[in-house]
C-alpha positions as CSV (number, residue, x, y, z in Angstrom):
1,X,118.5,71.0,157.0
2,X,116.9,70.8,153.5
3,X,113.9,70.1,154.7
4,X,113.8,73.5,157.1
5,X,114.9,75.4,154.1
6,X,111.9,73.9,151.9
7,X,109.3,74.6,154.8
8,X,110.6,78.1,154.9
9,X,110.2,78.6,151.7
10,X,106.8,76.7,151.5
11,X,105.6,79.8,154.3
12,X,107.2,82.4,152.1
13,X,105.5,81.0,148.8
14,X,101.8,80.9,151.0
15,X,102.0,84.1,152.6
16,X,101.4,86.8,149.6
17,X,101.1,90.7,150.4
18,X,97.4,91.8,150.3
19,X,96.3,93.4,146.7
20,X,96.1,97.1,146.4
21,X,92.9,98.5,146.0
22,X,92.4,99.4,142.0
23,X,89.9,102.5,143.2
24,X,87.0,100.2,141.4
25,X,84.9,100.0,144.6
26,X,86.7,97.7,146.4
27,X,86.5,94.7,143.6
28,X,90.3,94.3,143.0
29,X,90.9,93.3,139.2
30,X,93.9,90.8,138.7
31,X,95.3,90.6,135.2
32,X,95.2,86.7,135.3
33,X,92.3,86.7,136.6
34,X,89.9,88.8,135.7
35,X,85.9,88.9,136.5
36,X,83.1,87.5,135.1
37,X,81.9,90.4,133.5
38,X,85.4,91.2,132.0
39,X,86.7,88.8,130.3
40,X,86.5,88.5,126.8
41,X,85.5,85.1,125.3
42,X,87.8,82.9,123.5
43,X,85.3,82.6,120.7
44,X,84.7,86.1,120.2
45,X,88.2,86.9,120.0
46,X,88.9,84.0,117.6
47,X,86.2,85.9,115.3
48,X,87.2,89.0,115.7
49,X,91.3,87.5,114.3
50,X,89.3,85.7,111.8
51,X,87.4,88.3,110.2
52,X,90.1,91.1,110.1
53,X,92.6,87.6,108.9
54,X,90.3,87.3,106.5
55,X,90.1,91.1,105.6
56,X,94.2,91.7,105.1
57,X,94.2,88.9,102.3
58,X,91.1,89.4,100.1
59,X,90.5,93.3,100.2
60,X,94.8,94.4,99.9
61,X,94.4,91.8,96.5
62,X,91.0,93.2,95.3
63,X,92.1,96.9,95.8
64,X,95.5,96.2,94.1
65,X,93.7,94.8,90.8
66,X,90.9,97.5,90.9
67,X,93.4,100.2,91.0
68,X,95.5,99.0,88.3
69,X,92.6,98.3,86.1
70,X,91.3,101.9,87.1
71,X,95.2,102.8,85.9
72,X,94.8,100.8,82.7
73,X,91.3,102.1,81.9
74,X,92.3,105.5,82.5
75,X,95.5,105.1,80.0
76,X,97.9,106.1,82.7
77,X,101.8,105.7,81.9
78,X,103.3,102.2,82.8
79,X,105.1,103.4,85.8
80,X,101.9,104.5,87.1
81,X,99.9,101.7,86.5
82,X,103.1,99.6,88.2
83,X,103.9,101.8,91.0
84,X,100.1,102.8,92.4
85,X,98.5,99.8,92.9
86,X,100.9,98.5,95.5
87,X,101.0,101.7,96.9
88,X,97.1,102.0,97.2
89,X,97.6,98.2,98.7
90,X,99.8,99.0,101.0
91,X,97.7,101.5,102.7
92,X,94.4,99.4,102.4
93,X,97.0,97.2,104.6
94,X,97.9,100.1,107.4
95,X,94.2,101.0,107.2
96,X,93.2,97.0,108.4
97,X,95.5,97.0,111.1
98,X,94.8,100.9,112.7
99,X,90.6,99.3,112.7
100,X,91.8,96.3,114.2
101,X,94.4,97.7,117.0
102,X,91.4,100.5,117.5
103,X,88.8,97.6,118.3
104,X,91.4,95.7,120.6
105,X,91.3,98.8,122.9
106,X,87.5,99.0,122.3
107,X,87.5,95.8,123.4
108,X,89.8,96.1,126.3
109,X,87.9,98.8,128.1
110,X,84.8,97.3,128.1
């Protein structure tokens, strides 16, 4: 009996419904799967996580002590010179991220 049940469930496994047509003239794109032409490289993408990893540590840090030695030199109050330089680092941060999540779909719809 448990070897009727596994043979059913071998024929249910193999038979898989056809793929719906993706309107792409008849080449059906699979998400694991994907052609040729569309997939993305592992080495590219490594580069592309390395340069904006490398981006979101040096240029937050060299924007942080530029603004507070723009602060200084401009003989702002302390709680400016504390408070805007984070601030200004911060959204160098946001910045970083939006250019890299705007390539990703770049990338994506090639």
């Amino acid at each position: 009996m448990a070897a009727d049940s596994t043979e059913e469930m071998r024929g249910l496994i193999s038979e898989s419904p056809p793929m719906p047509s993706s309107g792409d003239g008849g080449r059906n794109r699979h998400f694991f799967k994907p052609g040729e032409e569309d997939m993305e490289t592992m080495g590219s993408a490594l580069l592309q996580l390395g340069f904006y990893s490398f981006l979101i540590f040096t240029v937050p840090l060299g924007v942080f002590f530029l603004a507070k030695q723009i602060c200084l030199d401009w003989e702002m109050t302390d709680i400016y010179a504390t408070i805007l330089p984070p601030i200004v680092a911060v959204f160098t941060v946001n910045i970083i991220i939006i250019s890299y999540v705007i390539s990703a779909f770049r990338a994506e719809r090639k």
